[in-house]
N, C-alpha and C positions, 0 to 999 in steps of 0.2 A: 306616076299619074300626075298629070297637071293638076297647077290650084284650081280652084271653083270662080276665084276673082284675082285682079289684077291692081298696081299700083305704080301710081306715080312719081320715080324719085328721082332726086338729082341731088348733087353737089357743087356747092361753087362756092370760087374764093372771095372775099370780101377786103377789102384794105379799112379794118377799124378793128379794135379792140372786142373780143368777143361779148362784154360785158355793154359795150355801144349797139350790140346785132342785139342780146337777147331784150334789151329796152325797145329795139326800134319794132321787133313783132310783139311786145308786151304790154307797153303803156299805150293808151288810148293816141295822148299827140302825137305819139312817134308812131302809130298808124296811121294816123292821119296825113302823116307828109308822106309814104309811099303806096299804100294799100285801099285805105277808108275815105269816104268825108265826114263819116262818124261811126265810133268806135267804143262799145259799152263790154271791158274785159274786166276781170275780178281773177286773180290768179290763185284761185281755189278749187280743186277736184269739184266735182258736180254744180259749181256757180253756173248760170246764168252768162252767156255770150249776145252780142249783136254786133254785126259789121255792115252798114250801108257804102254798097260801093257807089262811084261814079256812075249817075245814071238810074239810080234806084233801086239796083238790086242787092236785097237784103238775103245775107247769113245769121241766122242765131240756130242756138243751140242751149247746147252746156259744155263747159271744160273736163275733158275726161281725165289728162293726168298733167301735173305742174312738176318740173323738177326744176326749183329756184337756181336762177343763172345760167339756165343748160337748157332748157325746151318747154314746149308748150302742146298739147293736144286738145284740138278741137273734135269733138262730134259734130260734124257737118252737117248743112241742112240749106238748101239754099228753094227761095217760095218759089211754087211752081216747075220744081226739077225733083226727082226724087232721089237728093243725095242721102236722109236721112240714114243711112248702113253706112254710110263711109266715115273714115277718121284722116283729121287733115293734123300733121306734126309737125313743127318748125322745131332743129335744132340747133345749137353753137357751139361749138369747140375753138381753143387757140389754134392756129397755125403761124408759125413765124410771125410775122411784124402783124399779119392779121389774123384772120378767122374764116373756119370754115365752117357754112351753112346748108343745112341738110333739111332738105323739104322733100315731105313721102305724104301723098293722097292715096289711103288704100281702101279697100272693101270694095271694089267695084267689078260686080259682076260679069262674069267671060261671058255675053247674050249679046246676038247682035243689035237689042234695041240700046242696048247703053255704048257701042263704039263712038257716036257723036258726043255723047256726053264725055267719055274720056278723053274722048282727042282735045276738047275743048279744053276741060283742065288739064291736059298735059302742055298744050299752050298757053294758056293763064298764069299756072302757076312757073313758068320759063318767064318771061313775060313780065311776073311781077318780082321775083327774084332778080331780075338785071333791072328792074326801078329800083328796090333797096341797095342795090350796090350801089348805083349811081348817085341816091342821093346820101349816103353817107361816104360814100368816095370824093365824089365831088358838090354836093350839095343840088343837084339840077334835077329833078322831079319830070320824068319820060311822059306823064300825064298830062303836062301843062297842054292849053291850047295853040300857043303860040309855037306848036311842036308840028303841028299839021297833023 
């Protein structure tokens, strides 16, 4: 029997120290230079989240599970979408000289009113995934405007 919901995952490799990945989706400025323009984290099971992206749109929540050095889970929420069911993971592991990152957006209902919803974060989170590489691979931020 298929699941009831579906999710988002991927892996990719990153060139930086696993410990450079799990700061850059943990600390507020180091979401700030690939994900936010403002960034309110507390890496505490049931704290309080907020991420304003480029453009206005706000995620908050609360952080469902913290494992220091290794990942982060949000309960997801984003105003006027009703991600509220979903859980969004970012995690790091070494690999050779870098690190591998594992991003899973799950709880998303099989109903065809949420396939535009999925499709969207199934490109977002690709999307923003290859801005954190870039800028800690090479420091160049895929958001700037002078990118077209």
């Amino acid at each position: 029997m298929a699941s009831s919901t579906r999710s988002v995952r991927h892996t990719f490799y990153i060139g930086a120290p696993a410990e450079r990945v799990y700061r850059a989706f943990t600390e507020p400025s180091e979401l700030n230079r690939w994900l936010t323009e403002h960034a309110e984290v507390t890496l505490r099971r049931g704290a309080p989240y907020r991420l304003v992206m480029v453009g206005g749109w706000e995620h908050k929540g609360t952080i469902a599970a913290v494992v220091p050095g290794k990942s982060i889970t949000f309960r997801w929420a984003w105003n006027g979408v009703p991600l509220s069911g979903t859980r969004f993971r970012l995690s790091v592991e070494p690999s050779g000289s870098g690190s591998l990152l594992t991003v899973v957006h799950s709880g998303f209902p099989r109903r065809a009113t949420w396939v535009p919803i999925y499709g969207v974060t199934e490109w977002g989170w690709t999307y923003y995934a290859m801005n954190l590489k870039s800028v800690l691979e090479t420091g160049h931020d895929l958001r700037s405007p002078q990118d077209g």
